[in-house]
C-alpha positions as CSV (number, residue, x, y, z in Angstrom):
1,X,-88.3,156.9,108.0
2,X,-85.5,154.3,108.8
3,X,-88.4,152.2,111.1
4,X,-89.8,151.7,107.0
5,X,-87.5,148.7,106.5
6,X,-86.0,145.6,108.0
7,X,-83.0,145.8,110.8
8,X,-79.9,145.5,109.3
9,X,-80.6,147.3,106.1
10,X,-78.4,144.5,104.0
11,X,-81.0,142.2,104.3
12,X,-83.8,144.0,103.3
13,X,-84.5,144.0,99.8
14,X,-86.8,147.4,99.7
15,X,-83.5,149.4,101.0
16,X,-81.3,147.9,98.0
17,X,-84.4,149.0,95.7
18,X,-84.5,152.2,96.9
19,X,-81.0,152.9,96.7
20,X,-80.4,151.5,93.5
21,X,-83.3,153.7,92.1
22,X,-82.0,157.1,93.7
23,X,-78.3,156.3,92.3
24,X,-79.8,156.0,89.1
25,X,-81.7,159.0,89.0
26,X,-78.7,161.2,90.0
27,X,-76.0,159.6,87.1
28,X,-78.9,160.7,85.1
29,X,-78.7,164.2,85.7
30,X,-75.1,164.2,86.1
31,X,-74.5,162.1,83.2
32,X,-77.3,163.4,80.5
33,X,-77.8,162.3,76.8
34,X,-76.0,163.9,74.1
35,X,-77.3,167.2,73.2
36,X,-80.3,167.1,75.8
37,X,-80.5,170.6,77.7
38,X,-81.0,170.7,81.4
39,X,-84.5,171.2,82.3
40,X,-83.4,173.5,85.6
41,X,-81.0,176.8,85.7
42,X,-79.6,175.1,88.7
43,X,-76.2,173.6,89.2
44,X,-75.6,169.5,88.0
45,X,-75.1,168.3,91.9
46,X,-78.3,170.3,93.0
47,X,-80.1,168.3,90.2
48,X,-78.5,165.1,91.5
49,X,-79.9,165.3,94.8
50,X,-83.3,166.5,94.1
51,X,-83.9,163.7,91.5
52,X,-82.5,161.2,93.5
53,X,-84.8,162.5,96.6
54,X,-88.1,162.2,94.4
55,X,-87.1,159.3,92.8
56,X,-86.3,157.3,96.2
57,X,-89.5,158.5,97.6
58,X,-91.7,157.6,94.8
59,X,-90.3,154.2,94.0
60,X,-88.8,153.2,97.3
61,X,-90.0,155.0,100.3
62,X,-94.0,154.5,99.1
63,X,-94.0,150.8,98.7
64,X,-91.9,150.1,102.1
65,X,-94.9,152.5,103.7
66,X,-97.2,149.7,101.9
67,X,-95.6,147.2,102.9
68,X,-95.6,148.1,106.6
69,X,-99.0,148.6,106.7
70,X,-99.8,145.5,105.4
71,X,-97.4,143.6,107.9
72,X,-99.3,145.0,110.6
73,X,-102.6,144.3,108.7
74,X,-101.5,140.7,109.0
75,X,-100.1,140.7,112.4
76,X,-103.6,142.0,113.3
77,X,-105.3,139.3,112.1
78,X,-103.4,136.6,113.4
79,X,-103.9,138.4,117.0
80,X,-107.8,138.4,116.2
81,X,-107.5,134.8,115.5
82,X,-105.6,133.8,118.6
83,X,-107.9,136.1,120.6
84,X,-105.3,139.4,121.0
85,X,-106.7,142.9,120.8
86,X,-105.5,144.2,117.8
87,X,-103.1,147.5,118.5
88,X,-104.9,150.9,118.1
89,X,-101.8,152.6,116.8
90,X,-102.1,153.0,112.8
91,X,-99.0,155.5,111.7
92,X,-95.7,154.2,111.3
93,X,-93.8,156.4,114.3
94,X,-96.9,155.0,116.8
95,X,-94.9,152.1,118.4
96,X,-95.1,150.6,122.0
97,X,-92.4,150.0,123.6
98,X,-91.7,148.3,127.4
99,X,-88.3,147.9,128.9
100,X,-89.3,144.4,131.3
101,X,-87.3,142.1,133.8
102,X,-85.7,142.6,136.8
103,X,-84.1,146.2,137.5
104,X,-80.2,146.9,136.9
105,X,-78.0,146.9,139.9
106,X,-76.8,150.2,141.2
107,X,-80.1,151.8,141.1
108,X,-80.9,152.0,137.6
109,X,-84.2,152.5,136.4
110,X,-86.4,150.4,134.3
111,X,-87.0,151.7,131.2
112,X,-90.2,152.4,129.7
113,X,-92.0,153.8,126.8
114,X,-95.4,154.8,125.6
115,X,-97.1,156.6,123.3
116,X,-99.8,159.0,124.3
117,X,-102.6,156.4,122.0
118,X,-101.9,153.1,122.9
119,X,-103.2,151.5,125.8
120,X,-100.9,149.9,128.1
121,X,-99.2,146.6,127.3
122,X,-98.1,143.4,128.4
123,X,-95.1,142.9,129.6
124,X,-93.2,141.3,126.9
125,X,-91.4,138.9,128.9
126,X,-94.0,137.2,131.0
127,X,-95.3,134.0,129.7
128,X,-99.3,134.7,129.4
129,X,-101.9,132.5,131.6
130,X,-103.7,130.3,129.6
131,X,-107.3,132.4,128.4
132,X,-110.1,131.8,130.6
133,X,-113.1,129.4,129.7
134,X,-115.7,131.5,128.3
135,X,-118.4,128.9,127.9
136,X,-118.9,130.0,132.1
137,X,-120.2,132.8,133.4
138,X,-122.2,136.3,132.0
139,X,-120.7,136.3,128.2
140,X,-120.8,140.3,128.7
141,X,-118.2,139.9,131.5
142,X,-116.1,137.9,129.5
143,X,-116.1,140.0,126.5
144,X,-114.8,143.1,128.9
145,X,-112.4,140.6,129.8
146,X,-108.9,141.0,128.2
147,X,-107.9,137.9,126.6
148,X,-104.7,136.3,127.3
149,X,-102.7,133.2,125.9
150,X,-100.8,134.4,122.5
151,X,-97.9,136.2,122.8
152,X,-98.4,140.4,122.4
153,X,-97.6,142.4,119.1
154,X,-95.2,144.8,121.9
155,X,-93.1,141.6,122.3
156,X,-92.2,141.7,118.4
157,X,-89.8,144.6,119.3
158,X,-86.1,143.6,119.7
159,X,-85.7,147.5,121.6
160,X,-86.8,145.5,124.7
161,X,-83.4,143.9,124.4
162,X,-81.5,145.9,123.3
163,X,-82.7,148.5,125.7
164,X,-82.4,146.0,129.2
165,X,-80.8,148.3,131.7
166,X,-79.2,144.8,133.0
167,X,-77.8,143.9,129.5
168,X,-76.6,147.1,129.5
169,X,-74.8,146.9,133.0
170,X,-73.5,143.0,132.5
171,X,-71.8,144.4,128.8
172,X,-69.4,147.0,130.7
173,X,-68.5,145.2,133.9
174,X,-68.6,141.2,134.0
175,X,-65.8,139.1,131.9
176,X,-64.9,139.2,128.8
177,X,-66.6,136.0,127.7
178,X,-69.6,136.9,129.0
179,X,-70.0,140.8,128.6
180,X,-68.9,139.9,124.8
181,X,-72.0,136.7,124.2
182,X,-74.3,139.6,125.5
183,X,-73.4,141.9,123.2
184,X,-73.9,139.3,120.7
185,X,-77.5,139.4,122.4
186,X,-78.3,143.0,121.8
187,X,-77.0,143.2,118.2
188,X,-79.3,140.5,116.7
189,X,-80.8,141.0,113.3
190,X,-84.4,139.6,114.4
191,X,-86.0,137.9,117.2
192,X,-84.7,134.2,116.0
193,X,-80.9,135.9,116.0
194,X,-82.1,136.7,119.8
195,X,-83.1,133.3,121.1
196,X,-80.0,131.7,119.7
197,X,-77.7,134.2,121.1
198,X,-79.5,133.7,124.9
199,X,-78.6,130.6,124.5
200,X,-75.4,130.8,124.0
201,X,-74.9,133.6,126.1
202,X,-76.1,131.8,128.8
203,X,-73.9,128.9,128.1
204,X,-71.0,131.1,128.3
205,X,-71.7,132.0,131.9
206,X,-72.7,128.5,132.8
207,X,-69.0,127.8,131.5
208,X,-67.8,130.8,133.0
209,X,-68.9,129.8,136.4
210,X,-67.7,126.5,136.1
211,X,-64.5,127.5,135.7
212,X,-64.1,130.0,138.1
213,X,-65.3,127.1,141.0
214,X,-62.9,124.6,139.2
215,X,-60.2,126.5,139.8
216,X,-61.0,128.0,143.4
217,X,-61.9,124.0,144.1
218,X,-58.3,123.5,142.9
219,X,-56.5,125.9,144.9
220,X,-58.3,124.8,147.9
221,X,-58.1,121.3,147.6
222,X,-61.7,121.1,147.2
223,X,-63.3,117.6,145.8
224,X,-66.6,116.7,144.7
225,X,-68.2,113.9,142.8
226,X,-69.5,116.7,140.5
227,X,-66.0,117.3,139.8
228,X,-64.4,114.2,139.2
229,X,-67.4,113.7,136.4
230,X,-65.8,117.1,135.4
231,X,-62.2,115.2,135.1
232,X,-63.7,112.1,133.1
233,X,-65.7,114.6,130.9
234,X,-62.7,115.8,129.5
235,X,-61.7,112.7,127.4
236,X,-65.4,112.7,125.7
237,X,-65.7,116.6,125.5
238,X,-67.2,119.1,127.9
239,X,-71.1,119.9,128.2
240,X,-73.0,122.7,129.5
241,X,-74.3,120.0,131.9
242,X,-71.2,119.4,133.5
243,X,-70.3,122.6,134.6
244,X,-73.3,123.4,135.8
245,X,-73.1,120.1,137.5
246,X,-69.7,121.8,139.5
247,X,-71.7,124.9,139.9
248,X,-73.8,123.1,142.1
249,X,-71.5,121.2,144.2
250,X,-70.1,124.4,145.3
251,X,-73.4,125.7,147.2
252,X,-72.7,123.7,150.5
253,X,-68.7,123.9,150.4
254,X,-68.7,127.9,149.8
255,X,-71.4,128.5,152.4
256,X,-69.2,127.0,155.0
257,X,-65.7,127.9,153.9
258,X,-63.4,130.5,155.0
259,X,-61.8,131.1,152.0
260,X,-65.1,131.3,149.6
261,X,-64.8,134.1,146.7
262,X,-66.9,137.0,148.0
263,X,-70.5,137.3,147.2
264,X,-70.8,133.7,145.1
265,X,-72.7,132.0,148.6
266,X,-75.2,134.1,148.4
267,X,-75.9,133.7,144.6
268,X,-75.7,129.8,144.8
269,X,-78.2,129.8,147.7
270,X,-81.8,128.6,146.4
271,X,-84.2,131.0,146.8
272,X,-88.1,131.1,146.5
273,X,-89.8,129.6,144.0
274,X,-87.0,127.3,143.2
275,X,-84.9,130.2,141.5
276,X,-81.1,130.8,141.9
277,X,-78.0,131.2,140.3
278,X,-78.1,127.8,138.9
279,X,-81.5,127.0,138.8
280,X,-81.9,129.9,136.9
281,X,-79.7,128.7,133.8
282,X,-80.9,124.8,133.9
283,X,-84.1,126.4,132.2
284,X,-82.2,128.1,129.1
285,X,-80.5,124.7,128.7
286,X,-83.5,122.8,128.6
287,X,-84.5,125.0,125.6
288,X,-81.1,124.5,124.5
289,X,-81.5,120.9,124.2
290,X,-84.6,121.1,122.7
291,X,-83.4,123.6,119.5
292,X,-80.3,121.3,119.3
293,X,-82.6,118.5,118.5
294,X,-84.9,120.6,116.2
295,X,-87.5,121.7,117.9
296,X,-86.5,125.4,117.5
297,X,-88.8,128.6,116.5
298,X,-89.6,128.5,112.9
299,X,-90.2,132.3,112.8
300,X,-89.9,135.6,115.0
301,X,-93.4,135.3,116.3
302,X,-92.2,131.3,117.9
303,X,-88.9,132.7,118.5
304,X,-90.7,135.7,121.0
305,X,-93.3,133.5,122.8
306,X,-89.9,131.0,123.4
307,X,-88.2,134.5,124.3
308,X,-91.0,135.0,127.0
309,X,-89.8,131.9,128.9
310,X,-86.1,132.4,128.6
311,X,-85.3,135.6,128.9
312,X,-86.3,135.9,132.9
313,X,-84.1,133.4,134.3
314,X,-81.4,134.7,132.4
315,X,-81.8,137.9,133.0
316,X,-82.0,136.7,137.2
317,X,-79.0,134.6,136.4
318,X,-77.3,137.5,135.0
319,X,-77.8,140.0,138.2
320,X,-77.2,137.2,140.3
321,X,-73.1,136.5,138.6
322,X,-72.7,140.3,139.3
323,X,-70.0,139.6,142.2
324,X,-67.9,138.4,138.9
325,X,-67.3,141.6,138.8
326,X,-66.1,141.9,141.8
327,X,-63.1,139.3,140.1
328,X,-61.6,140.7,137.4
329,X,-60.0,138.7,134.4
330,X,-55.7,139.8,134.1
331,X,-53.6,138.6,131.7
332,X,-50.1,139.3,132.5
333,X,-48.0,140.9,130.1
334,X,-44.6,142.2,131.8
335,X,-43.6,141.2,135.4
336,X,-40.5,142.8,137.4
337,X,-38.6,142.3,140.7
338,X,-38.5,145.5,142.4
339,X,-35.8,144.9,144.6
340,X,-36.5,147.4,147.5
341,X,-39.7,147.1,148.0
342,X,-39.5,143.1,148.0
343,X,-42.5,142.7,145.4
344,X,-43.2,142.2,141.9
345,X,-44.9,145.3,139.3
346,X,-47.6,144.0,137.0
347,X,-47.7,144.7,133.8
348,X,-51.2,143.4,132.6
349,X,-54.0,143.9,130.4
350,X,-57.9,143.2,132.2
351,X,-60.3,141.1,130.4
352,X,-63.3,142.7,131.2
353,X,-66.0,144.2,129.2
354,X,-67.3,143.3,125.8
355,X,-64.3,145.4,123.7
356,X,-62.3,143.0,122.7
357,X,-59.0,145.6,123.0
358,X,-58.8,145.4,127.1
359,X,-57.7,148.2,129.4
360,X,-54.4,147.9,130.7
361,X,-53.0,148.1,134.3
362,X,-50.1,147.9,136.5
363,X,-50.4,146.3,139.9
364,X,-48.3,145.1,142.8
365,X,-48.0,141.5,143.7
366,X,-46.6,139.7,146.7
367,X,-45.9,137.1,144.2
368,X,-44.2,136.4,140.7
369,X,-46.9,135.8,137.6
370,X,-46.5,134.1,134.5
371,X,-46.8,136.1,131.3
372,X,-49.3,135.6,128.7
373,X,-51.3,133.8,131.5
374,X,-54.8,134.7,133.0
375,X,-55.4,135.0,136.2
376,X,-58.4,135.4,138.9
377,X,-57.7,138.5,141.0
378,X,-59.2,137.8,144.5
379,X,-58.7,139.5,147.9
380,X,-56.6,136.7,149.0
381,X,-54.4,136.8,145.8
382,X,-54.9,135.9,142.3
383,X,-56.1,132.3,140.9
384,X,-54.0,131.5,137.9
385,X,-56.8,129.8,135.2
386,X,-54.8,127.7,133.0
387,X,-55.3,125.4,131.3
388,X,-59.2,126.3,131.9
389,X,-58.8,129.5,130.1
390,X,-55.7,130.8,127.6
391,X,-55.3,133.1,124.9
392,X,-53.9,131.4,121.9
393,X,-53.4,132.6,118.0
394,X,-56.9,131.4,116.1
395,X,-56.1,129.9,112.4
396,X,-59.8,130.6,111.7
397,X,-59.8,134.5,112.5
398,X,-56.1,135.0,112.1
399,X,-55.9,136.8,115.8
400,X,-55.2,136.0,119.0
401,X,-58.6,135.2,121.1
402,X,-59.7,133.8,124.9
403,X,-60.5,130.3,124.4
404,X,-61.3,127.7,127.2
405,X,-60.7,123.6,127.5
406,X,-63.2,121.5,125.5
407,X,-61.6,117.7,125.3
408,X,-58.6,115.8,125.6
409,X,-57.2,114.7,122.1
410,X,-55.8,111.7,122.9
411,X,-53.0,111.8,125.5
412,X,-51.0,114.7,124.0
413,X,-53.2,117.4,122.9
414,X,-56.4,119.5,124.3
415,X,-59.1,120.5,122.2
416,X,-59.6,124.5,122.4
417,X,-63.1,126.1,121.7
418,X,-62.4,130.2,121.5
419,X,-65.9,132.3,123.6
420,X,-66.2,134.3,120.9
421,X,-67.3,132.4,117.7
422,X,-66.4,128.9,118.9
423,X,-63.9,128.0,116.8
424,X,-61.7,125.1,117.8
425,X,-58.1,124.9,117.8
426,X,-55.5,122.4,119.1
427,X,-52.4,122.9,122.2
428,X,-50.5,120.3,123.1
429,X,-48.8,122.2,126.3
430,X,-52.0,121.5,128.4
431,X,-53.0,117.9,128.4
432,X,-50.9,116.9,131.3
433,X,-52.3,119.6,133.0
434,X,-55.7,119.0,132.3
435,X,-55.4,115.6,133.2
436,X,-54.4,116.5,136.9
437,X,-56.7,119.2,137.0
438,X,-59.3,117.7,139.9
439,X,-57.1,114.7,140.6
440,X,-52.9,115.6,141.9
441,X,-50.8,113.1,140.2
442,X,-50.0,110.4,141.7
443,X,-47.5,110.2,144.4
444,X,-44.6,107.7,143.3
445,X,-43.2,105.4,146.9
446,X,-39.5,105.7,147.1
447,X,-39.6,101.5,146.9
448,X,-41.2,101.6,143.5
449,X,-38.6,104.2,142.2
450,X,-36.3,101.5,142.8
């Protein structure tokens, strides 16, 4: 019954008119006219109920059922016009759905439905070859032929999202920042809501990424010309270019390093095809460019042929950061000396997941951490990721949130942009910092002191 109107309910006008009618009906019965008998022996609430049952039916439930109908009516015509089969399934519970892209790490399985009626579909997350000439050859043949080209009525369905076994995986084990854009991902209103939040979910691990090399680059005295564009960025404003940029640069330096953060090598390595870790995310921020310059999808039907294109890489992308795992996110809370053993207990919460409450933990280090500071933990100890990433108080949402570096701000402040919703706040404990985050300060001569 709920598959009768639009997902979330707020928006969709037939479920305010059918609950508006059925709250109606029952203050009638439990609020009657003056001196009008009740119609039933039955109690007042048993009244309530059954009037507001009928009365939802008739006036809400029955047009929503006509309404359905004639959205698929539609969508069957436009699918004749573009040359798509239109579906056989004519009830509103007959519904095809197929779980596509690659499979979920860890062995699980890809998920797939079907109804007994419908004929098999397309995957809904392959881009469709172009349909075949049909002025050549016997015209029987290419009427048995199944046409391709427009995108299928299966790939309206936002379960395939929601549903994606990798999704899934990435929401309960990656960072914070990225487990949480994800989310964002498979809690979209409609298929438009979708290709903006792939977008910027695959922003967030493009940024993600980029930090975590920055600051492995950092510790290991590690230069590039990708990163010193990285350094000059700062006093313009960071883009998704540049960190994919330092991505990049790290593919020959890890491969041979000693030191290199276990399983990223083997993720920035280019495989067939021309796909990888980082090729894989240049294609969502092509599209990216091209919806920040207008040229988005004007309706769900656009938004799920653009969907077609994007969702692959991002979902190879995706599997392919899985050793981030591997690396969770701490920020320190509590840290003590413990004197006979000659180490320091941890007190610290992880940032991992998409619940924005994080687990805590209490671990032994070799070495002293600073509080309220995040750190990379790493088999050869942890990465401290200021002033990349910090947690600082949010005037917009009132609440303390994980925000990363954007800009400089002149010479005294750094521009803040939280993972979450983006909102932008201002520290001025960072910019020197930032400012000799590729580049060490310079060295002053003991002459030139004088």
């Amino acid at each position: 019954m709920m598959r009768l109107f639009d997902k979330p309910l707020h928006r969709d006008g037939f479920a305010w008119w059918t609950g508006v009618w059925a709250l109606i009906a029952a203050l009638s019965q439990i609020f009657p006219s003056e001196g009008v008998k009740p119609a039933t022996a039955m109690p007042v609430w048993a009244n309530a109920i059954l009037s507001a049952a009928l009365i939802g039916f008739l006036l809400g439930l029955v047009p929503a059922y006509f309404r359905l109908l004639a959205r698929r009516r539609r969508f069957r015509r436009h699918a004749a016009a573009n040359g798509v089969p239109a579906p056989t399934a004519t009830g509103p519970q007959q519904r095809v759905t197929v779980a596509s892209g690659p499979a979920a790490p860890q062995g699980h399985a890809e998920a797939s439905r079907r109804t007994a009626a419908s004929p098999p579909p397309e995957p809904p997350f392959e881009r469709q070859d172009p349909p075949p000439d049909r002025s050549k050859g016997d015209a029987g043949a290419s009427r048995a032929e199944p046409s391709r080209g427009a995108t299928p009525i299966s790939a309206l369905d936002l379960a395939v999202l929601r549903e994606e076994p990798t999704l899934q995986q990435a929401r309960k084990v990656l960072p914070y920042p990225i487990a949480r854009s994800i989310r964002g991902i498979q809690q979209s209103g409609d298929l438009k809501d979708a290709y903006e939040n792939v977008l910027r979910a695959a922003e967030t691990l493009s940024t993600v990424l980029g930090i975590v090399s920055t600051i492995w680059a950092r510790q290991h005295q590690v230069r590039t010309p990708e990163l010193d564009n990285l350094q000059k960025g700062f006093a313009r404003g960071l883009t998704w270019g540049h960190w994919l940029d330092v991505v990049r640069s790290m593919d020959r330096v890890m491969a041979t390093h000693p030191s290199a953060l276990i399983g990223m090598p083997d993720a920035l390595k280019l495989k067939k095809g021309n796909t990888g870790l980082e090729p894989d995310l240049r294609r969502p921020l092509k599209e990216c460019n091209q919806w920040a310059h207008g040229a988005g999808p004007r309706n769900n039907l656009e938004a799920s042929e653009r969907l077609a294109e994007v969702v692959p890489p991002f979902l190879r992308a995706v599997e392919a950061a899985g050793f981030l795992a591997d690396m969770p996110w701490l920020l320190v809370h509590d840290v003590k000396f413990r004197r006979r053993e000659g180490d320091f207990l941890i007190s610290a919460s992880e940032a991992m997941g998409d619940h924005p409450d994080f687990e805590h933990r209490s671990l032994n280090s070799p070495t002293a951490l600073a509080e309220d500071v995040f750190y990379l933990q790493t088999p050869e100890g942890a990465l401290d990721l200021t002033p990349l990433v910090v947690m600082r108080p949010c005037p917009t949402c009132h609440q303390r949130e994980v925000a990363f570096s954007d800009r400089l701000d002149g010479r005294q402040r750094v521009a803040l942009k939280t993972f979450d919703r983006g909102h932008v706040l201002f520290d001025d404990t960072l910019a020197d910092e930032v400012w000799t985050l590729v580049a060490p300060p310079p060295t002053v001569k003991a002459d030139e002191a004088d």
